[in-house]
N, C-alpha and C positions, 0 to 999 in steps of 0.2 A: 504493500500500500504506500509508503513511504517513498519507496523508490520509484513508482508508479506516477508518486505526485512532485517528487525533485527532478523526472524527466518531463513531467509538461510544463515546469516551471521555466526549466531549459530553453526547449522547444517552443514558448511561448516569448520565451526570451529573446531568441534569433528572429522572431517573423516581425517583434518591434523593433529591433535594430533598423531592420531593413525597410521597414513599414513607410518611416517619413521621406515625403518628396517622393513616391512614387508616381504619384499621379497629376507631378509637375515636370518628371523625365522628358517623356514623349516634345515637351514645349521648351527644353533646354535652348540654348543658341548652337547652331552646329559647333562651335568649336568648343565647347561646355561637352556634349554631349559625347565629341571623339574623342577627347583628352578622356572622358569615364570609359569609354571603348576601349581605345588604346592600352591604358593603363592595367586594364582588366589582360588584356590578351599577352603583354610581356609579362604578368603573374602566372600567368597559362601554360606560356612556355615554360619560363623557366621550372615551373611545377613539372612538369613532361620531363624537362630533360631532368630532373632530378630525382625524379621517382616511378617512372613509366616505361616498363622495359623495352616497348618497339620505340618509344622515340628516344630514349639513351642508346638504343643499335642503331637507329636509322640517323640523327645527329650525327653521330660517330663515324658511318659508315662514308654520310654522304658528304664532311667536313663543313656542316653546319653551327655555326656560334649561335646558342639561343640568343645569349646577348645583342646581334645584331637585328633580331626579330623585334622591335622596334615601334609598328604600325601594323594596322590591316595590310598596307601596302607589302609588307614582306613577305605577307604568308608564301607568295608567289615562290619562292626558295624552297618553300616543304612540300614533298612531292603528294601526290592525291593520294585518297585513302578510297578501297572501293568497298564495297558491302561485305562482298565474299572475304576478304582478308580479316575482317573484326570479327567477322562469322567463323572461319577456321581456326581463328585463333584468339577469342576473348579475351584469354586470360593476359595478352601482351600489352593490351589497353588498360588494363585498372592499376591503376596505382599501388604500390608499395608502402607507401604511409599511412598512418592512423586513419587516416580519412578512407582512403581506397582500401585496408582492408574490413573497415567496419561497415562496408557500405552495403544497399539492398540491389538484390538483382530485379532487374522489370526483362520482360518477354517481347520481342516484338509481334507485332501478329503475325507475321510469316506470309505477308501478301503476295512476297513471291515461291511460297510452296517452303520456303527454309527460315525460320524464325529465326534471328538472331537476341543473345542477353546481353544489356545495358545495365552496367552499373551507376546508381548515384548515390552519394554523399548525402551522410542526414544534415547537414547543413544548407548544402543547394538545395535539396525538398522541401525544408524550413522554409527556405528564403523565400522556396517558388513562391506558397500563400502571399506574399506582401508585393513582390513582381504582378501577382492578379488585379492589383487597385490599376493596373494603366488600363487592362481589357474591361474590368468592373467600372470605370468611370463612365464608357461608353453608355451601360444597362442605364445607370443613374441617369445620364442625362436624356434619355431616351424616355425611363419612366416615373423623373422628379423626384426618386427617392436611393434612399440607399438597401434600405430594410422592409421586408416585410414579401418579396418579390419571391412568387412561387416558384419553384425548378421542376422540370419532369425530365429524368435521363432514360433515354433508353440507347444500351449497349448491351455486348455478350457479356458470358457470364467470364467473372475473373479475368476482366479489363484493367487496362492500366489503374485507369481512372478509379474505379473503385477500390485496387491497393492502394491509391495512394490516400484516399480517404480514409480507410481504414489505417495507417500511417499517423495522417493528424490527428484522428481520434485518439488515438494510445499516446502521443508527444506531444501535445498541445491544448488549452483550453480554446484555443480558437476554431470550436466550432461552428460550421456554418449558421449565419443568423435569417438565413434564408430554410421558409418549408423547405422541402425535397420527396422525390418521386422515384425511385431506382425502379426501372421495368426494364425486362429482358427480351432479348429479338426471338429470344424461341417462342414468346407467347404470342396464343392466336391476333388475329387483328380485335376480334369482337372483346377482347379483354384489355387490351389497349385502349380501345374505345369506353368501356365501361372506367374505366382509370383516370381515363382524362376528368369524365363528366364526373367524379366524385372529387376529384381533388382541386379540379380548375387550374392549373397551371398558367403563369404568365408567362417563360420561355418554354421550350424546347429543344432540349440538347442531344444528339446523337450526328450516325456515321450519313455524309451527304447523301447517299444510295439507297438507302434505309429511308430517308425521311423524303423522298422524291418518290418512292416505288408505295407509300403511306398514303397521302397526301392524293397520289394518282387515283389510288386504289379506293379514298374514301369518296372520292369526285364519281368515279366509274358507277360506285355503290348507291351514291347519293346519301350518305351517312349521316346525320345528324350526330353532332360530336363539339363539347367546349373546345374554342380555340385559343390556341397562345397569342401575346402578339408579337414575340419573337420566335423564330426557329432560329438556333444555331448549330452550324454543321463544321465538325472536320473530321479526321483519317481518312475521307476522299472526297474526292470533287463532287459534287451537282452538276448536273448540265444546266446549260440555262435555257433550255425551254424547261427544265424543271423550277430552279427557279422562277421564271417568269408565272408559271402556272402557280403556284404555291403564291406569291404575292398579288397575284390580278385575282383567282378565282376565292384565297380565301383571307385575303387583305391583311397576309401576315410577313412584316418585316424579315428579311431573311438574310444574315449576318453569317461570318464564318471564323474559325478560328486556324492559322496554322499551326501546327505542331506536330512533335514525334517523341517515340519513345528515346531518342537520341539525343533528342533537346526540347522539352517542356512547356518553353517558349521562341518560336522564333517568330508570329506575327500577326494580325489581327487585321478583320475589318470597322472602319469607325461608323460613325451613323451617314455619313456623306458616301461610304461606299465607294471609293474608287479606284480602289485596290490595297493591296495588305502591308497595313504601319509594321515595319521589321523592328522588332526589339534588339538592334545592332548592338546595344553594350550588354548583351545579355550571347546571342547568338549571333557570331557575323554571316554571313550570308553571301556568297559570291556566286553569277552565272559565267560557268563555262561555256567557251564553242567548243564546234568540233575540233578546233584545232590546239586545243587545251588551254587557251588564252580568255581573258577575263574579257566578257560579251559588251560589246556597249551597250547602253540603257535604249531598249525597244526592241532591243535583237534577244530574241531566245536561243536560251542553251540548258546547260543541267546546272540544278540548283546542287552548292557545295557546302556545308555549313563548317562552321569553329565553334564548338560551344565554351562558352567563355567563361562559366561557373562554377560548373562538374568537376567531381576532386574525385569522380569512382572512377567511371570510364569514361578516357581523357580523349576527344577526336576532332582531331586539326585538318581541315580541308579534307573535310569526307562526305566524300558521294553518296549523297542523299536519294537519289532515284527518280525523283522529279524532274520536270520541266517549268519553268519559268520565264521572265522578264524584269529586266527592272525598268520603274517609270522614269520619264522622262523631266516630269514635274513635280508641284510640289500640291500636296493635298488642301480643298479649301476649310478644313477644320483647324488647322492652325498647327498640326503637332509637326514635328520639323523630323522624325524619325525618316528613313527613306522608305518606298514605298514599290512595294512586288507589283506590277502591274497585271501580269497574268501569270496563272500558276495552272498547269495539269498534272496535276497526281491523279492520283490512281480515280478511274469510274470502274464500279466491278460490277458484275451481271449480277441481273437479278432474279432467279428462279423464280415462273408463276407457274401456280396450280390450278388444277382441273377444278378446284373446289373455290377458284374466286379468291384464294390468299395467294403468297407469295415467301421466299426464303430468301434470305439476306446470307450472302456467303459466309462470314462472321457464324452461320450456326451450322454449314459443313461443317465449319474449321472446330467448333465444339464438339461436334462429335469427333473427329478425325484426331484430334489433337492431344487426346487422352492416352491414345494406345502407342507406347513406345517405338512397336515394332515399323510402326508406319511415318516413313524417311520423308519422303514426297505424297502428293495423291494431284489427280486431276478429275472434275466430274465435268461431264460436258452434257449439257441438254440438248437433247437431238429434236424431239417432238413435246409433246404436252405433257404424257405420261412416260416417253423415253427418253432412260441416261445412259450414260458410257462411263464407265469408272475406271480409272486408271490409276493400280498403286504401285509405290517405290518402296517395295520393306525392305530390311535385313538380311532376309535371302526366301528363298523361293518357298520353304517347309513354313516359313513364319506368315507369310502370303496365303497356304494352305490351311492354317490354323485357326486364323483371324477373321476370313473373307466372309464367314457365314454370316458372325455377329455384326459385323461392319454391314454386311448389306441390310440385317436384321436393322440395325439402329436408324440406317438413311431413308430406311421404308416407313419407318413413324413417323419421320421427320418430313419426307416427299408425298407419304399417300399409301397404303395398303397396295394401291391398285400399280403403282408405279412400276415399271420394269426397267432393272436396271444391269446393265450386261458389265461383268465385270473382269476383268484383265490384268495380270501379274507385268508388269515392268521394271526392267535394269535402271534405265534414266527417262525421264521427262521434256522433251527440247523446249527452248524458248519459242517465241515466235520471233519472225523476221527482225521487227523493233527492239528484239534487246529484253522484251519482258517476258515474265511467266504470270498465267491467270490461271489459279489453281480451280476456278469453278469459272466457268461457261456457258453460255448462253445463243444457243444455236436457233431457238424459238422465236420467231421475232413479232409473235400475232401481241401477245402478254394481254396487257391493259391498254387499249388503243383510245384518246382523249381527242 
């Protein structure tokens, strides 16, 4: 109990350190603003080279000074970091210090068929709460208040998001002073709906795919259902005739947030909407071209991040997977952060059923994700009631062992009636693009608007 109560003291501790002046950041003067960038990123390094085994070999190797790392402008000396290399090898990224080994592991979702683990520092998790007043300023002035503002989230089960909740709850008395709604993508829509109209929600938080493939689904229906008057979406894009459809047919503001399990914060949309204020002294943010040179503002390339806080796992110009742009100007709300103009991450298919619902990939990935022996998997939907299943285990006997219960599990989850044809494989290709989409979508009648 004691100690219980001398860690939230702690942890309650850190999030007011960092608390003041947040939500004056974003409106600093640029050169206020790079000086807190900058300063942050030669703490970064030199942390790296001092206690982070791949950047004390790769320094080393590549007769790198951290001390001459300087600016954002230097990062250009450290060579890229891609997905696959912190995925084979984790444990080269976490730091060696108190911080790096005390720190928690988070999962990525594995969007491309291979989850990678992220560590962070219970300091940087601290801090994040108090980093939230620059995205929390927005809600405020959107709905005149600071308190009292209903939330409804729906995500998978043992999401980032809700370890790290359960996080503050155990190290901090700072909890949220806002109701809250935690619902899961595996339930039906009719209890979704039943959920809303009891609780009434003033946002809406979940994945942009999910709440496009909802929204579609209650219009199709003609559902009667309370509305939010925000939706906010991130771990993948909207399209924007979803968007568009969501704010014309049910007149609800629809905001987005960036982020990853990589970095917590790298940027936000404001109430003006004109693309995403980057939290640069937090996460720097560069787009590459193809030619692996830093893209001018309007030209797309691949978004790279430096996260600038993280004392677990430590990742300096690492390939993030995205595509991007940065703008050319400057946003009419006033904050002076710079500003992502267009981002495509990921749009992920969305499974509709014969019965009028639909499956959000996030609940393959729950089923799939549990059973060790299964490396990769691919499900691709062929027709209405036919899939193709394609898995990557351990070896072929573990493939034979598994397949019955796995198709057993994805039939509750698709339909009784579903038929699903299923297939033992060595490897999984990408497609042409570079990506992998572990669930498919071959069907293209769905939900027609």
């Amino acid at each position: 109990m004691i100690r219980d109560f001398l860690n939230k003291v702690y942890g309650s501790g850190i999030v007011c350190a960092n608390l003041r002046g947040q939500r004056g950041i974003p409106y600093l003067s640029e050169d206020k603003l790079w000086a807190l960038r900058d300063a942050r990123l030669r703490q970064i390094v030199k942390y790296a080279a001092d206690t982070v085994p791949y950047y004390q070999n790769l320094f080393r190797k590549e007769g790198i000074d951290p001390e001459s790392i300087k600016t954002v402008h230097d990062l250009q000396r450290i060579p890229l970091v891609e997905k696959a290399t912190v995925r084979k090898n984790p444990r080269l990224f976490i730091s060696t210090s108190r911080e790096g080994k005390g720190s928690i592991a988070f999962t990525t979702s594995g969007s491309t068929g291979e989850p990678s683990t992220i560590h962070h520092d219970h300091d940087s998790l601290l801090a994040n709460i108090a980093y939230g007043e620059r995205e929390r300023a927005v809600l405020s002035a959107m709905f005149g208040k600071r308190v009292g503002i209903r939330e409804a989230y729906i995500v998978r089960p043992r999401s980032t998001i809700t370890k790290v909740w359960d996080y503050y709850r155990k190290h901090t008395f700072a909890s949220s002073s806002r109701p809250r709604l935690l619902l899961d993508v595996l339930q039906p829509i009719e209890q979704i709906v039943d959920a809303f109209n009891s609780f009434r929600p003033d946002i809406l938080v979940g994945y942009g795919s999910y709440l496009e493939a909802l929204f579609r689904t209650l219009k199709f229906k003609g559902t009667r259902v309370h509305l939010p008057r925000v939706l906010f979406y991130g771990a993948e894009c909207m399209t924007d005739p979803g968007k568009a459809l969501i704010e014309r047919e049910f007149g609800i503001s629809v905001l987005s947030m960036y982020n990853a399990v990589e970095a917590f914060k790298i940027g936000f949309l404001c109430e003006a909407r004109h693309g995403f204020h980057l939290h640069d002294d937090l996460c720097h943010v560069r787009i590459m071209n193809a030619n692996g040179k830093d893209a001018q503002p309007g030209d797309k390339g691949q978004v790279v991040i430096s996260n600038l806080v993280n004392r677990g796992t430590v990742l300096l110009n690492y390939c993030l997977g995205d595509v991007a742009s940065l703008a050319t100007g400057k946003c009419s709300c006033g904050r002076v952060l710079p500003l992502l103009s267009e981002l495509e991450g990921r749009v992920e298919d969305i499974l509709f059923l014969s019965n009028g619902g639909f499956v959000h990939p996030r609940a393959v990935w729950a089923v799939l994700s549990q059973r060790n022996e299964v490396l990769k998997y691919q499900l691709i939907q062929h027709e209405l009631e036919r899939f193709e299943l394609r898995l990557v285990t351990v070896d072929y006997q573990s493939y034979q062992l598994a397949v019955g219960d796995i198709l057993a599990d994805l039939r509750r989850l698709l339909g009784e009636s579903a038929v699903i044809e299923c297939e033992y494989d060595t490897a999984l290709e990408l497609e042409a693009s570079g990506k992998f989409r572990p669930v498919m979508s071959r069907y293209k009648q769905g939900v027609s608007i």
